[in-house]
C-alpha positions as CSV (number, residue, x, y, z in Angstrom):
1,X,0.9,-16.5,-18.2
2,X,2.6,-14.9,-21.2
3,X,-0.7,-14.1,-22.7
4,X,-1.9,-12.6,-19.3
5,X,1.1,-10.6,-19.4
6,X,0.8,-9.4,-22.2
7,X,-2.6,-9.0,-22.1
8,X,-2.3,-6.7,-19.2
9,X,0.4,-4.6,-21.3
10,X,-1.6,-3.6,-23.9
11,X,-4.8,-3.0,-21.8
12,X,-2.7,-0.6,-19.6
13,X,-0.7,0.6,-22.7
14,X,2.4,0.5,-21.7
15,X,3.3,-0.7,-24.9
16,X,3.2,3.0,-25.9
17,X,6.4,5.3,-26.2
18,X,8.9,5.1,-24.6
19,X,8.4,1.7,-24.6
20,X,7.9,0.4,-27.7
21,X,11.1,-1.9,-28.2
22,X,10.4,-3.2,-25.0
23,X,7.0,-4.3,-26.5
24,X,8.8,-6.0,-29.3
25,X,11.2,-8.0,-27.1
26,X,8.2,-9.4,-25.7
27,X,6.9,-10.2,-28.5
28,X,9.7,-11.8,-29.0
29,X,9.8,-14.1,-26.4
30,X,6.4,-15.2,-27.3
31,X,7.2,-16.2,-30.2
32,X,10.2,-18.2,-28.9
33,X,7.8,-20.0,-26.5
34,X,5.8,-20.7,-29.6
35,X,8.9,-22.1,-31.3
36,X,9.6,-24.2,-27.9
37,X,6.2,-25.7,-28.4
38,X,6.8,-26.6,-31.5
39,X,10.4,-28.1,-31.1
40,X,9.2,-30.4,-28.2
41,X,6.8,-32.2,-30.2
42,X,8.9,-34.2,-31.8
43,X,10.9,-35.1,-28.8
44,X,8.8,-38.0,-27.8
45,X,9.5,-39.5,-30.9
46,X,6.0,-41.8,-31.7
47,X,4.3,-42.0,-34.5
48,X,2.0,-38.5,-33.9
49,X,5.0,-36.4,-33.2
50,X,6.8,-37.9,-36.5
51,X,3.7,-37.1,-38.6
52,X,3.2,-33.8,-37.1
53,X,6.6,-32.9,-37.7
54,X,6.8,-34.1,-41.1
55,X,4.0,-31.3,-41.7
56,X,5.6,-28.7,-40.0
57,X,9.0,-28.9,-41.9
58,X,7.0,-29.1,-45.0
59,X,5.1,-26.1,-44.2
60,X,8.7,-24.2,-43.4
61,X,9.9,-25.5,-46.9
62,X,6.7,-23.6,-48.4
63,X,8.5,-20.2,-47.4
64,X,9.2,-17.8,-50.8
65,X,11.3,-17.8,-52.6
66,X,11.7,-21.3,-53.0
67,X,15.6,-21.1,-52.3
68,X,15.0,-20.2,-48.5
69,X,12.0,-22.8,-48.6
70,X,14.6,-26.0,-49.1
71,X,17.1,-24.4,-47.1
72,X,14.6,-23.8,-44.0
73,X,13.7,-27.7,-44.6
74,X,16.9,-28.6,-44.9
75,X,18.6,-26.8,-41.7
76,X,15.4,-28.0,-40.2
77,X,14.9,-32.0,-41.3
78,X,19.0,-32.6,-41.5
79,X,18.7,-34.9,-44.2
80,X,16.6,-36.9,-47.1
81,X,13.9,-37.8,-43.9
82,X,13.0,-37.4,-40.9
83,X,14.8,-39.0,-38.8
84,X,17.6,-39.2,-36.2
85,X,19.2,-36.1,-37.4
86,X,16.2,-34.2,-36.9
87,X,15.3,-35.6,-34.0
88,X,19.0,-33.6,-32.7
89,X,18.2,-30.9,-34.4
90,X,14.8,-30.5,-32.6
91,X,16.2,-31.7,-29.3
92,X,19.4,-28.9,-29.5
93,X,16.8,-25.7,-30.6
94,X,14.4,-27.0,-27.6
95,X,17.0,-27.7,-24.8
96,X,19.8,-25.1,-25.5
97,X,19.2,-22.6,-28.3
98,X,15.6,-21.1,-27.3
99,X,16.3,-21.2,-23.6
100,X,19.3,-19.3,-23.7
101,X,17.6,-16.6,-26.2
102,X,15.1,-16.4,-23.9
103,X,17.4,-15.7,-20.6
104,X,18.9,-13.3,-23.0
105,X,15.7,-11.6,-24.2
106,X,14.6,-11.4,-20.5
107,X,17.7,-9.4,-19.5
108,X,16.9,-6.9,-22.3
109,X,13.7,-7.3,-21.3
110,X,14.4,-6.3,-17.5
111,X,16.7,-3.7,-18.4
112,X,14.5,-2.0,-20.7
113,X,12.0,-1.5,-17.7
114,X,15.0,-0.4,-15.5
115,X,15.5,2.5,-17.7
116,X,12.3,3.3,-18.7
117,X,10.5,2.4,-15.6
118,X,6.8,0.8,-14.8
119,X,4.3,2.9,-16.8
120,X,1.3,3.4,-14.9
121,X,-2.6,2.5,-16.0
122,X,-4.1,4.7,-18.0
């Protein structure tokens, strides 16, 4: 739905002044979905999702420079493995952190298209 949405946006181009930050909440948002995706992964806690998540960390840690690489895998992986610590980790950004910065995005969201109103099709 967030595709279509966006989808629709840009085919309208409503994305276009005065609306531009609006556009970039939104994108926004989509990438926190993204980011929900990924954090829920692990929370099953089986074999796939450990593997998978031992990837992903490791692809974080990969960020330049190197000192925000370990410190990306650290915040990320809690310790020396994964393990229980990450498992929290995941399970706080999925259930609490990226849900309320989504209700929060959404109200910028909404009030962005208060002020600016509903452009209309091109």
């Amino acid at each position: 739905m967030v595709l279509i949405h966006m989808a629709r946006v840009y085919w309208t181009g409503s994305y276009r002044a005065p609306r531009e930050l609006n556009w970039i909440v939104g994108v926004i948002m989509l990438l926190c979905i993204l980011l929900l995706s990924l954090t829920g992964y692990l929370l099953p806690w089986d074999n796939k999702a450990y593997f998978a998540t031992q990837v992903t960390i490791k692809i974080g840690g990969l960020t330049p420079p190197p000192q925000l690489g370990a410190l990306i895998r650290e915040v990320l992986q809690g310790g020396a493995v994964v393990g229980p610590a990450t498992l929290q980790r995941f399970f706080t950004i999925h259930v609490f952190l990226l849900p309320a910065l989504i209700v929060l995005l959404m109200y910028v969201h909404f009030r962005f298209i208060r002020a600016h109103g509903i452009s209309e099709p091109m």
